[in-house]
VEXMINU-164699 format. One record per residue (C-alpha): residue in three letters; z, x, y. Coordinates in steps of 0.05 Angstrom, whole numbers, plus 5000, padded with zeros to 4 digits. Each point is the difference from the previous one (the first is absolute). Example, Ala and Ser with C-alpha at 12.3 -4.5 7.8 and 13.67 -1.06 7.14 Angstrom:
2
ALA515652464910SER498750275069
//
This chain:
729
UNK398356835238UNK497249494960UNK504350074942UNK506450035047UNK498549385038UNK499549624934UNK505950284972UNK503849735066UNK496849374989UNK502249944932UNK507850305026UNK499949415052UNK497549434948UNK506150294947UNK504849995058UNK496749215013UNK502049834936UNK506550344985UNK503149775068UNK501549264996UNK503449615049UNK504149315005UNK502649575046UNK504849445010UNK497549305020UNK503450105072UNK497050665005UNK507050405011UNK500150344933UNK494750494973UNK500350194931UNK495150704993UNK499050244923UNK496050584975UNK499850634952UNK502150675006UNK496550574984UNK503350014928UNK497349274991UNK507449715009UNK500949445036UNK503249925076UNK502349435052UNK502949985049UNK502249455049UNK499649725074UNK504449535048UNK496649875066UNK496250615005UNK506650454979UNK500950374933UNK506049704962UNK496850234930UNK497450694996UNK494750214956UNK503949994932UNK497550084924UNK499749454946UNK499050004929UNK504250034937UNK501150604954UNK500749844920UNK502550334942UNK494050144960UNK499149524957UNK500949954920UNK497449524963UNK498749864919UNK495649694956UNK502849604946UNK496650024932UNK500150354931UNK501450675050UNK503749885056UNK496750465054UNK503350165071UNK496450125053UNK501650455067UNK497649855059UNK502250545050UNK496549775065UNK505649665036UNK496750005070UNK499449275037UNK499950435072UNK494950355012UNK492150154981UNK498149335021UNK493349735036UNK500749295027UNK494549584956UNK501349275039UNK502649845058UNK501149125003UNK502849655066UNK503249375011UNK504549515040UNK504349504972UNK503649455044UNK504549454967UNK506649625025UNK504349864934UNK506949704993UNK505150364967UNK505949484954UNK505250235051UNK500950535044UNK499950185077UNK493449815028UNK497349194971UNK493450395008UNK496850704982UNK493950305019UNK497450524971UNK494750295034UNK496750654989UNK493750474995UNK499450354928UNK496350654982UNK498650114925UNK498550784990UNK497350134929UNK500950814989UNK496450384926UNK503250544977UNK493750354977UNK502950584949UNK503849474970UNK494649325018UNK506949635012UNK500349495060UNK505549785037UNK500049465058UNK504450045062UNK501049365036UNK501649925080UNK502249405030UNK502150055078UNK503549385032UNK501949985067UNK506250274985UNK499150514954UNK496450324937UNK500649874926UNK496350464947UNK499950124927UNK496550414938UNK495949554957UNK497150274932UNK494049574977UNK498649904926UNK496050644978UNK499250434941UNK502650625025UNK506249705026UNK503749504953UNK507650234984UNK502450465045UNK507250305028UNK502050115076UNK504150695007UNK500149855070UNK497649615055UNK497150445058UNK500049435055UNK502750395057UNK501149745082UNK499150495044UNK504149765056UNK498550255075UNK506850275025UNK506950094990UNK501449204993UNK507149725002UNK501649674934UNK504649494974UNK500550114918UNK503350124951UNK500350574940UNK494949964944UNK502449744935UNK497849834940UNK506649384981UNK503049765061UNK497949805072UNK507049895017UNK500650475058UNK501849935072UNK494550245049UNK499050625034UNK496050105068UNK497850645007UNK494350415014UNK494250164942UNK502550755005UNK507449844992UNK499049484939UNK501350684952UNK506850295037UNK502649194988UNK497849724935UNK505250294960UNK504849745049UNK496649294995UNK501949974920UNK505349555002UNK502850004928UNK496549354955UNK501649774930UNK492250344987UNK496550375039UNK494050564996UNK496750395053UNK495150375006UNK498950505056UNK503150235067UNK495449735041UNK499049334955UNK499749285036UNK499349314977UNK494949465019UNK500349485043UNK500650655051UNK499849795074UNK498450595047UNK499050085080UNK495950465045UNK502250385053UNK495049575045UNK502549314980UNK495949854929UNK502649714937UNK497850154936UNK502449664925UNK497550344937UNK500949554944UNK496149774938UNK498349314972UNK498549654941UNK504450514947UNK496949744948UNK499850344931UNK501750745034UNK505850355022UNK503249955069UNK497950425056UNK504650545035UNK497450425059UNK501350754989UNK500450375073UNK496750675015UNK504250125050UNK495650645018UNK493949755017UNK503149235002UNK496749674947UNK502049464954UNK497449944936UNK501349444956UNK504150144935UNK500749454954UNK505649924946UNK498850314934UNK501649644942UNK504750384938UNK494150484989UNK498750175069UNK493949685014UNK498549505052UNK494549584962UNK497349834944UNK494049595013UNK493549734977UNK493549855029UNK498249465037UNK507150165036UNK502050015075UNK506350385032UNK504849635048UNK497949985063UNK502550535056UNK501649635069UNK499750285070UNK502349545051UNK499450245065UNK502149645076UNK502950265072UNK503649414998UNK505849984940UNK499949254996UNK492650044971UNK503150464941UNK505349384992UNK495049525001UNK493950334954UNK497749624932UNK495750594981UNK504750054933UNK499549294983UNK492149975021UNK499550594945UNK502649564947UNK496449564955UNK499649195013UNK505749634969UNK498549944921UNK505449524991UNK496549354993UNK505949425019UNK504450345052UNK504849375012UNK505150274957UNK501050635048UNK504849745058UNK503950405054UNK507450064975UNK506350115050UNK505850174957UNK507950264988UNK502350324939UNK505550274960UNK497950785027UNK504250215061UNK506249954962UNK497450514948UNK496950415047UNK506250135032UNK504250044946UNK503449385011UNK498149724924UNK496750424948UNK493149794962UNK502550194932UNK505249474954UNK505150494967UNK503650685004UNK500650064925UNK492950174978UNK497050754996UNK494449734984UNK495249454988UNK495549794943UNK495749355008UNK501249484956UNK505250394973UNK505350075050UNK504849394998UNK503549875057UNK504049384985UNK504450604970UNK501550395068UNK504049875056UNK497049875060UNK501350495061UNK500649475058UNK496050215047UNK493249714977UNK496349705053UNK494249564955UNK505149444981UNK498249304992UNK505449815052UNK498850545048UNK492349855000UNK501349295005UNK503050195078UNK493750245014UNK496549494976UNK504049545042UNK499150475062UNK492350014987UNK499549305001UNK504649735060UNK495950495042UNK493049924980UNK498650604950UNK494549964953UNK503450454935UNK505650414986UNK498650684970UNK505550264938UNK500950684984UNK503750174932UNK498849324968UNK498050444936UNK503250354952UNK499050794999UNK503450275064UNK504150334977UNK496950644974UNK492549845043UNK499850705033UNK500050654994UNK498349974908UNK493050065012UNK501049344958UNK493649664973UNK502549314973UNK505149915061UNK498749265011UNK496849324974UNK500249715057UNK501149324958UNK508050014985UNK504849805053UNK506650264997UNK505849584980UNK502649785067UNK492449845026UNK498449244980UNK492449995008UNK498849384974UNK505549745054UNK497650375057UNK492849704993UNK502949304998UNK504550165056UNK494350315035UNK495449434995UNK505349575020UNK500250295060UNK492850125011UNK500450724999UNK495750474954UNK503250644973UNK497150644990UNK500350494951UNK501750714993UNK496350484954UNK503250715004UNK496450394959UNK503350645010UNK493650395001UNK498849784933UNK491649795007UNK498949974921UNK506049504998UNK499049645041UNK492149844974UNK503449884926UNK504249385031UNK495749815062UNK496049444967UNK507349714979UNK503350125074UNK495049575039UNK500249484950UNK507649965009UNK498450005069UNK495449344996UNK505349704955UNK505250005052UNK494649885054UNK501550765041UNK494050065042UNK501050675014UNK501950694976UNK502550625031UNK499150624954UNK502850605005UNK498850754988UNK506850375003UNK499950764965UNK495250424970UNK493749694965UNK500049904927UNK494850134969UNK503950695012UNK495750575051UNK496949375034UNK501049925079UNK500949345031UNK492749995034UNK495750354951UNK494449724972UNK502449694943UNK506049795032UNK496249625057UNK495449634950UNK508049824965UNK500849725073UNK493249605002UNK500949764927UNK507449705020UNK496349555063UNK493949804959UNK503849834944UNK505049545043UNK494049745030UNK498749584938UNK506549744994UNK500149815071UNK505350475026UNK500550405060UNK502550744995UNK504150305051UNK501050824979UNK504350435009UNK499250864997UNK492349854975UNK494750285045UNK498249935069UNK496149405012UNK492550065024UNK497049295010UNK500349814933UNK504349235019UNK492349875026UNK497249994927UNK506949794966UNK504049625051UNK505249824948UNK503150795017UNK504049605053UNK503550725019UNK501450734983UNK505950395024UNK496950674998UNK504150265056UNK507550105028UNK502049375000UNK506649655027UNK504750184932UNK499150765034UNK504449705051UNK505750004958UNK498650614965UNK501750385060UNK495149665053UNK492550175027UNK498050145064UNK500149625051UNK492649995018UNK497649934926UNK498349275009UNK495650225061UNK496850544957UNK498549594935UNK495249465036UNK495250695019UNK500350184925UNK503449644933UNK497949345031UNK492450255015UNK499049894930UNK502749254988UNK506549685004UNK506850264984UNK505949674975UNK505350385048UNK505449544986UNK502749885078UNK504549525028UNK507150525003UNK505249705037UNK505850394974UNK498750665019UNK505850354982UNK499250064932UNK507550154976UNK501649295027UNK496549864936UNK502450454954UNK504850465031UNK498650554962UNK492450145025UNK498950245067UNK493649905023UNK497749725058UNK494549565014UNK496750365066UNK496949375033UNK502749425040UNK500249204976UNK494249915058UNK495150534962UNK501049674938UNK497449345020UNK494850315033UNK498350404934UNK497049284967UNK494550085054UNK498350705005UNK500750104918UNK495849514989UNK500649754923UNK498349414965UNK506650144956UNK505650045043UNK507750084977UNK506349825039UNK502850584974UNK508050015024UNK505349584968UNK500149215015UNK507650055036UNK496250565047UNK495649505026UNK504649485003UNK503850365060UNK493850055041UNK496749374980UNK496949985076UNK496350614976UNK498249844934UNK497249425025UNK494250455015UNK498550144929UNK500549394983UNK494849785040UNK494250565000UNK494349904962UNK496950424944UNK492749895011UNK495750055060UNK493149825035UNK500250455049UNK503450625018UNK499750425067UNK503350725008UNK502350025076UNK503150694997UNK500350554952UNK501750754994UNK502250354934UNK507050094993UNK501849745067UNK498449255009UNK496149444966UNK499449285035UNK495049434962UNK499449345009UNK497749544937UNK498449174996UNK502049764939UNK495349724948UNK497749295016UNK504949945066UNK499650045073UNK506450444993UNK500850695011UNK504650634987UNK501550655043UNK502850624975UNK502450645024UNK502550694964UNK502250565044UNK501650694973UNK504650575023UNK499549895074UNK500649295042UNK493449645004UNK499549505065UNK494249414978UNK495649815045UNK495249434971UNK495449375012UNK499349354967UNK493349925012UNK498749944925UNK502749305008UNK495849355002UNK499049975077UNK501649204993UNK507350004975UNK507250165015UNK503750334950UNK507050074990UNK501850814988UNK506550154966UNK501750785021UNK503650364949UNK501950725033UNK505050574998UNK505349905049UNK500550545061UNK506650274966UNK495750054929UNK500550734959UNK496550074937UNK505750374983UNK506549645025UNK498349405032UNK494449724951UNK501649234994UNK499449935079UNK494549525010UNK498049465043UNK496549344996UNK496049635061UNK496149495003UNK494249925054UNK493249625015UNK494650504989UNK492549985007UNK493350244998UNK501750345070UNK506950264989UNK502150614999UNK506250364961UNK503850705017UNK504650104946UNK504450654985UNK501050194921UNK505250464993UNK499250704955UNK499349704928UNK499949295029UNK494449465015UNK499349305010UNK497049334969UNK497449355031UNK497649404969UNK495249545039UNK499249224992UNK495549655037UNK503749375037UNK498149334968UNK505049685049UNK502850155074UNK506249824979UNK501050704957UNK499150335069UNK506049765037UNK504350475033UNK495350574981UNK497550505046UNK492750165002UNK498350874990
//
């Protein structure tokens, strides 16, 4: 008996100190942790008392490592245990809380906090004497967690096979994703649920310039999910730094995710070396969806800012010489009489030009103009450089030097002209995919840039990698990515890129990545259009990561009007863009249609003229994925403020306060909105403006129609005279 009762003793004490538990400073989340019987690892996550994380594995399975010594005999050596999962015993357990408020360059919110309670769980591998640390943080909105591998002798170079992170999620959830890939993101969204993701991901691969999935039941991060009783849940990672992007891999049996990260052109998703850390994994959880719109977990995850002087990073509105080769209107490329091109070879004073190219001095000079009579910070050029005329499709290594303008492209002119005019111009760096290339001239390309005074850049990442076998967010290819922004960091240029990764937070510790695309954007609009209720979809997921240059501002939404030989159709109405400057919130934002489009609805356009880029404040008044988002934002350093509203697929009828506004003041709101008659489809430029006297008190009903939305500005009045003959709401 006595022997029994001490071995239930000692039972109870192991369970003690295998079971740990964590919760978040407001006491609604609780994080529990503990081993299996095999020693592995297992959490598993609460929201107000309910599950919304079952108990689910973690730990990371590697290749089996070989290693050699170098010396008058070069001697391998195998080592064949590749377990990081299981026989573990937990040898420290550290708590903590952390509170700050920090202030980002630019971005939504003047102020952050980030606020949360940390567990540090130290596990030993004892048949191998190898340690690994896993890290929990839980906010008030959500978790973050990641593997960190202290500097030891039994773990110094090692190889991830696979990452065994797996969310065990509670039910049957309603989704809204899109397929798993290793080379594009550029997908419409599907809403579906978790059992029906594998009967509709083939259908979901819409046909990309490169593109490489993975698995029937694969899914891409940001991925926003719902319960059956009203819960939101966002599994996302932050911080992808030095690793390869995450994935979620469904077992759609038992309902399981398990992250999959991309392999690099060996198959491997890591090559690290102790002391290292992984990304970190996000779950942000709410039962209201505005909280999901309005979490900073991914930026809290990030490192402080390392950029020392920040004065040189500025908010940029901006048109370009784009739409017209997006449509087909004008081409990129010079001449139809080259097969191919060499550089420095090639001599083009020798060929005839074509006609249709878009980059000329005289057609940029228009937009130039246009930026400056309406307030526009920089004009963006596309196919300024020589090389477009053989850029895809070669697997071409030395496809462009981003340093000679064609013949017809006067850069020394265009700066002068550009200055004249006060207007900066930004540069475009295709690199077709070509990472090794675009390293060998990169060094030369920003200094080019700071010659000709181009603040920014926006990259791009069209085609299959080279090196060859590489995917767009492996390991290798994400530390290309990272390389690119720190590099322009010292030349004091922001980047803006195109087909790289998803973003996860990293503008907090290099604010100079002013944007990503990373996502459908608008040019998928005239490649055949996107869904109506993508814009309402993207805020839940692309845009939980960081900003996204999206490109709005379509007037013209017939595209043929353009070029009459596409057909596509933008799916949206002239009121939802507007209101897209608010709800895609970006510190980079394009004016993306053609300047005689905007000059036939300059009543509208006077909306984008006069939103702002960067904010103090911003409040998310009502929210559902793929069906509605309405936010409010003050612009930096003003008493003004901005409204916007997306709807999706079916009419959305607004019903908001004002009660954000200073209880002391008048303001003048100027309602941009579809008209009743409005259709997405044939009636998109019907829109109405009114102007009324709104405060703190009022209240607004407004009716978005499918694919519609609407945008107000607010300015507080500095005289009574600006309120004559207006009508109060």
């Amino acid at each position: 008996m006595k022997k029994l009762t001490l071995a239930l003793c000692y039972l109870f004490v192991m369970t003690i100190i295998n079971a740990q538990e964590l919760k978040s400073p407001n006491g609604n989340f609780e994080l529990n942790f503990s081993l299996n019987k095999e020693g592995s690892p297992i959490y598993s996550l609460k929201y107000k008392g309910k599950s919304v994380i079952n108990p689910s594995k973690l730990g990371l399975e590697l290749t089996g490592n070989e290693s050699a010594e170098f010396g008058a005999e070069i001697k391998k050596n195998k080592d064949p245990k590749t377990s990081l999962y299981d026989g573990f015993n937990i040898s420290d357990v550290k708590n903590s809380s952390f509170d700050e408020t920090w202030q980002p360059v630019w971005g939504e919110t003047k102020d952050i906090r980030n606020h949360y309670n940390e567990m540090a769980v130290t596990l030993n591998q004892k048949s191998t004497d190898r340690n690994m640390v896993i890290r929990f943080r839980l906010f008030d909105d959500g978790l973050g967690f990641r593997y960190e591998f202290p500097e030891q002798d039994n773990l110094v170079y090692f190889v991830i096979k696979e990452e065994l992170t797996q969310f065990a999620m509670t039910g049957d959830h309603t989704a809204y994703w899109i397929p798993g890939d290793y080379d594009t993101q550029e997908y419409d969204y599907h809403v579906s649920k978790l059992s029906e993701i594998r009967s509709i991901n083939q259908q979901g691969r819409s046909s990309n310039l490169s593109q490489t999935g993975f698995s029937e039941t694969g899914v891409q991060t940001s991925l926003q999910m719902k319960t059956a009783d009203g819960i939101y849940i966002n599994l996302h990672e932050a911080a992808l730094i030095n690793y390869g992007c995450m994935h979620l891999n469904l077992d759609d049996k038992n309902l399981i995710f398990q992250s999959w990260i991309t392999p690099d052109a060996n198959g491997t998703k890591g090559h690290l070396q102790t002391p290292s850390t992984t990304p970190w994994r996000t779950v942000i959880v709410s039962d209201d969806a505005r909280e999901i719109l309005a979490s900073n977990i991914t930026l809290n995850l990030n490192d402080p800012c390392k950029i020392d002087d920040t004065s040189w990073i500025k908010p940029m509105k901006y048109v370009g010489v784009w739409w017209e080769m997006i449509t087909g209107k004008s081409d990129w490329s010079y001449t139809n009489d080259l097969k191919s091109v060499q550089l420095g070879v090639t001599d083009y004073s020798k060929v005839k030009p074509h006609g249709r190219h878009g980059a000329t001095t005289e057609n940029v000079k228009k937009y130039i103009d246009f930026a400056a009579l309406n307030g526009f910070d920089g004009v963006l050029v596309e196919g300024w450089n020589t090389g477009w005329e053989d850029w895809f499709g070669h697997s071409k290594d030395f496809v462009f030097d981003f340093q000679t303008p064609y013949p017809d492209f006067d850069i020394e002119e265009i700066h002068r002209y550009a200055k004249s005019k006060g207007v900066k111009m930004i540069m475009h760096h295709e690199t077709s995919a070509s990472v090794r290339n675009y390293e060998r001239y990169m060094d030369k390309a920003y200094q080019l840039m700071n010659k000709y005074d181009y603040p920014a850049v926006k990259s791009g990442y069209v085609g299959n990698i080279i090196p060859r076998d590489e995917n767009h967010y492996s390991q290798w290819i994400n530390n290309h990515y990272q390389f690119a922004i720190e590099k322009a960091a010292e030349y004091k240029i922001m980047v803006n890129a195109h087909e790289a990764v998803r973003p996860t937070g990293i503008c907090r510790t290099y604010p100079n990545l002013i944007g990503n695309e990373s996502a459908r954007g608008t040019e998928y609009q005239a490649f055949g259009g996107s869904k109506p209720n993508h814009v309402c979809v993207l805020p839940f997921t692309r845009l939980i990561g960081g900003p996204m240059d999206y490109t709005p501002g379509i007037f013209e939404m017939d595209i043929e009007k353009i070029n009459p030989n596409n057909h596509s159709h933008c799916n949206s109405t002239i009121a939802n863009q507007l209101a897209l400057y608010v709800t895609m919130s970006s510190p980079l934002q394009m004016a993306a249609d053609l300047p005689e489009n905007y000059n036939r609805f300059p009543d509208a356009f006077q909306f984008i003229k006069d939103v702002a880029l960067d904010w103090d404040n911003s409040i998310y008044l009502e929210a559902e994925p793929a069906e509605y988002v309405t936010v409010a934002r003050k612009a930096k350093g003003t008493d003004k403020w901005f409204v916007g509203n997306t709807a999706g697929y079916n009419a959305f009828t607004s019903k908001i306060g004002f009660d954000f506004l200073d209880s002391d003041k008048e303001y003048i709101a100027t309602i941009y909105a579809d008209a009743k008659n409005a259709d997405y489809k044939t009636n998109p430029q019907a829109y109405t403006i009114r102007k009324v006297i709104v405060t703190n008190k009022s209240k607004l009903t407004q009716l978005s129609v499918p694919g519609g939305g609407y945008a107000i500005s607010l300015v507080p009045v500095t005289d009574k005279s600006q309120t004559k003959g207006l009508k109060k709401l």
